[in-house]
C-alpha positions in Angstrom: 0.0 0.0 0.0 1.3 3.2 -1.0 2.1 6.4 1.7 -1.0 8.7 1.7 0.1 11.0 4.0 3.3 11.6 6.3 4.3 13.7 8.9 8.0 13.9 10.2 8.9 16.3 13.0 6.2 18.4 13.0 6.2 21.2 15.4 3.8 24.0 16.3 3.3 26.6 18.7 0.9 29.3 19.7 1.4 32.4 21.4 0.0 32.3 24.7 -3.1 34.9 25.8 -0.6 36.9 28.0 3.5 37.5 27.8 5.6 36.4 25.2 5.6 32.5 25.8 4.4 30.2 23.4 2.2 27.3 24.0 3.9 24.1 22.5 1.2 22.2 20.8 2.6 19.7 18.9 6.0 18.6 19.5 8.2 16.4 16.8 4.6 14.6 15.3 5.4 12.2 13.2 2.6 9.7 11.6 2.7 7.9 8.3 -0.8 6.9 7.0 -1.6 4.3 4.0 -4.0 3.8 1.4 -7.0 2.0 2.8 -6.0 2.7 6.3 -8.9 4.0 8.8 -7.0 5.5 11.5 -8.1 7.2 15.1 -7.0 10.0 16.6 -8.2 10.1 20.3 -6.6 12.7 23.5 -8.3 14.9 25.8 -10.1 18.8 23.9 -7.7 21.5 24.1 -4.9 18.7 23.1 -4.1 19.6 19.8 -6.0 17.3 17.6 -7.6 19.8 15.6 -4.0 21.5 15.0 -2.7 18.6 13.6 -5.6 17.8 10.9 -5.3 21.2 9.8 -1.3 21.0 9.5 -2.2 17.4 7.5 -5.0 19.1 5.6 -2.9 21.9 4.5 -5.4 24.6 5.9 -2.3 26.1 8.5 1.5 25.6 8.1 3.8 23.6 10.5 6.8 25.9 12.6 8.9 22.8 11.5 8.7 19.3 9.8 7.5 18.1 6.7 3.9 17.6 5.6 4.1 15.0 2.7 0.9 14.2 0.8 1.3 12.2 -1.9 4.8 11.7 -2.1 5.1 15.5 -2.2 6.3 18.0 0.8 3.9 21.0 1.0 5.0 21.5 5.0 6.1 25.1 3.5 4.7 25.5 -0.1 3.0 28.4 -1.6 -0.7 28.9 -1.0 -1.8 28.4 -4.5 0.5 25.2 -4.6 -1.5 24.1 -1.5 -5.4 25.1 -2.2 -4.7 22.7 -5.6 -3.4 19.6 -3.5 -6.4 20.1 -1.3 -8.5 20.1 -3.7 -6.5 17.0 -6.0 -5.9 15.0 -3.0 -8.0 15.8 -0.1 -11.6 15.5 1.4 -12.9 17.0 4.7 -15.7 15.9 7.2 -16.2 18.3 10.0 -18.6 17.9 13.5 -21.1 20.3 11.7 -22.1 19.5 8.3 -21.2 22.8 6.8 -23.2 22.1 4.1 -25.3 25.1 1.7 -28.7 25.6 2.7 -29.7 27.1 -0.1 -29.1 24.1 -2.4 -30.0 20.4 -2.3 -28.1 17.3 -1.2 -27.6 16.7 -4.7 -26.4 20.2 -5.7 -24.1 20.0 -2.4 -22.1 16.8 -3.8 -22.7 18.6 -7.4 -20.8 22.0 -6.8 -17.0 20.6 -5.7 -17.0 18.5 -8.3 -17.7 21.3 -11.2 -15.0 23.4 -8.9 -12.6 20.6 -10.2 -13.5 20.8 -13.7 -16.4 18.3 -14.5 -19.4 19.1 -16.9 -23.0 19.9 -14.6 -24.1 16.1 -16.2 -21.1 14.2 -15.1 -21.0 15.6 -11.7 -24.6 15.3 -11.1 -24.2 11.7 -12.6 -21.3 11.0 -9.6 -23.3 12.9 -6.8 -26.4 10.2 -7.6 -23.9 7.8 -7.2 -22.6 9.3 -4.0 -25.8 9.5 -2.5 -27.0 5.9 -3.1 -24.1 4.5 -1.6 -24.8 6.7 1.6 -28.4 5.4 1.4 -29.8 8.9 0.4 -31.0 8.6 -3.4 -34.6 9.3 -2.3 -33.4 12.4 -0.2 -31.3 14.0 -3.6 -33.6 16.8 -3.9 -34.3 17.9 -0.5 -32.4 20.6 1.1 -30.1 20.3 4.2 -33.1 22.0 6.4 -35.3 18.8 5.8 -32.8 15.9 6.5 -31.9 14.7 10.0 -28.6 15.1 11.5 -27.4 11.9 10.6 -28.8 12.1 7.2 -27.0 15.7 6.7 -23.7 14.5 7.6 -23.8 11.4 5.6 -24.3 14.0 2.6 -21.3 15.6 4.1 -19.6 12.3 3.6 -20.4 12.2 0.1 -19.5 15.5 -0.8 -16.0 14.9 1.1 -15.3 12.2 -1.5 -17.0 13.8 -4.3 -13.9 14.2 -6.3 -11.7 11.1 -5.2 -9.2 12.2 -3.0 -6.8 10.1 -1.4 -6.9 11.7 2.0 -9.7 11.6 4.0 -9.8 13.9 7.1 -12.8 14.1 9.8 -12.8 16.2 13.2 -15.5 15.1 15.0 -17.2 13.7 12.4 -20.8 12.4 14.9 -19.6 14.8 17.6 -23.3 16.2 17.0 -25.0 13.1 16.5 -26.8 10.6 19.4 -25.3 6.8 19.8 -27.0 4.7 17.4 -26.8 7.5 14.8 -23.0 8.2 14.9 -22.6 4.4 14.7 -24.0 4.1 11.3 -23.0 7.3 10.1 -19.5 6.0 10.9 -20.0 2.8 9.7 -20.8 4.5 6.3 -18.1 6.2 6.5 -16.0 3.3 6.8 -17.4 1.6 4.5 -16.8 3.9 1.6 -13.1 4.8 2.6 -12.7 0.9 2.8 -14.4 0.3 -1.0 -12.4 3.5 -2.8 -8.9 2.6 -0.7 -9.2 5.8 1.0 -6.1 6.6 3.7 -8.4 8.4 6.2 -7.4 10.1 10.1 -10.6 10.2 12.0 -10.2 12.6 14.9 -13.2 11.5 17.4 -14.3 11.6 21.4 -15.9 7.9 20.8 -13.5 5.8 22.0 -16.3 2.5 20.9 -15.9 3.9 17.0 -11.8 4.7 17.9 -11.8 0.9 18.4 -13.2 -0.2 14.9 -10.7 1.4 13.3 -7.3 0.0 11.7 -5.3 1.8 14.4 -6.0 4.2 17.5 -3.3 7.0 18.3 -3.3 9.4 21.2 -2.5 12.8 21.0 -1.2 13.8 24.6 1.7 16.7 25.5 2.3 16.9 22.1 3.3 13.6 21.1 1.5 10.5 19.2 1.7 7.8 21.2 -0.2 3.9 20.3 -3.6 3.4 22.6 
C-alpha cells in the first residue's frame, strides 16, 4: 500500500493569551498513513488534535517538519501550490455539516465536483452515485433543512469524497449526533473509505468507533503515542 500522508517532525506553537511564551502544541509529530488505512486520533479537547488535521489538511503551516501528501512535501509551499493539492488530494468531514442551505443534497455533492473541472451532467451523474451509496438517493432533492442530523452529515460524507481524494480527514465527524446514529454514520463512512482505498485520520471523542478502526493514536503533551 502506497504512503498517503506523512508527517515527520512536525512542530507548532501558539502564542500564549498573556507574555511572550508560546504554547507548545505539537512537538516532533510524526505519523505515516496508508492507502485503505482507517485510523483514530483520540486525547483529551484542548490537546491539539484539531491542530494537527489542519497542518495534514494543509489549511495552516507547521513551525517545522514536513507535511508529505502524496509523495510530495507541502510543509512550506506556496498557497496556490496548497489550495490545488487540497482540492487534488484531499476531502474534509467536519462535527457540523457545513453544508449550503440554499441548495439540495444533490447540488451540495454537485458543486465541488464542477470546482474541479467536471461538466454539470457528469457531476450530477457521480453525486447520484454518492448518494445511493450513503443510502440517500430518495433524499437528492431535498435541502439540508429537511434531513436529520445523521442524514446531513452522511451527505457531508459524500461531498467529502465527491472528487476522489486520497486523503480523508474528519474532526468530529458524529460529535453532533446521538449513539445509534453516529454508529452508522460511521459505519458509512468506513465503508466507503474501505471500498475506494481511501487513507483516512478520524479525529473522534468515541473511543467505541476509535476501536473499529485500523489503528488508534493518542494525542497527549504533544506527542503520538499507540492506545
Amino acid at each position: 500500500m502506497s504512503e498517503a500522508l506523512a508527517l515527520r517532525g512536525v512542530h507548532r506553537a501558539f502564542p500564549e493569551a498573556a507574555g511572550s511564551r508560546r504554547l507548545e502544541v505539537l512537538r516532533g509529530v510524526d505519523l505515516m498513513i496508508k492507502a485503505g488505512e482507517i485510523v483514530a486520533l483520540v486525547g483529551p479537547s484542548g490537546a491539539g488534535k484539531s491542530t494537527l488535521l489542519h497542518i495534514a489538511g494543509l489549511l495552516e503551516k507547521p513551525d517545522s517538519g514536513q507535511v508529505v501528501l502524496d509523495g510530495h512535501d507541502y510543509s512550506q509551499a506556496g498557497e496556490a501550490a496548497r489550495t490545488q493539492a487540497r482540492r487534488a488530494y484531499l476531502g474534509f468531514v467536519y462535527q457540523f455539516h457545513h453544508l449550503l442551505p440554499e441548495f439540495s443534497a444533490l447540488e451540495n455533492i454537485v458543486l465541488p465536483q464542477m470546482i474541479a473541472g467536471l461538466s454539470r451532467r457528469q457531476a450530477g451523474a457521480r453525486a447520484l452515485d454518492l448518494l445511493r451509496m450513503v443510502g440517500l438517493e430518495a433524499r437528492a432533492n431535498h435541502r439540508p433543512a429537511k434531513l436529520s442530523g445523521g442524514e446531513q452529515q452522511r451527505v457531508a460524507i459524500a461531498r467529502a469524497i465527491a472528487n476522489v481524494p486520497r486523503l480523508l480527514l474528519a474532526d468530529e465527524p458524529t460529535g453532533n449526533l446521538d449513539p445509534g446514529t453516529a454508529g452508522h454514520v460511521f459505519e458509512q463512512l468506513r465503508g466507503i473509505a474501505k471500498a475506494a482505498g481511501l487513507a483516512a485520520l478520524v479525529a473522534t471523542h468515541n473511543l467505541d468507533l476509535a476501536g473499529q478502526m485500523d489503528r488508534v493514536l493518542t494525542l497527549r503533551d504533544g506527542h503520538l503515542e499507540v492506545l
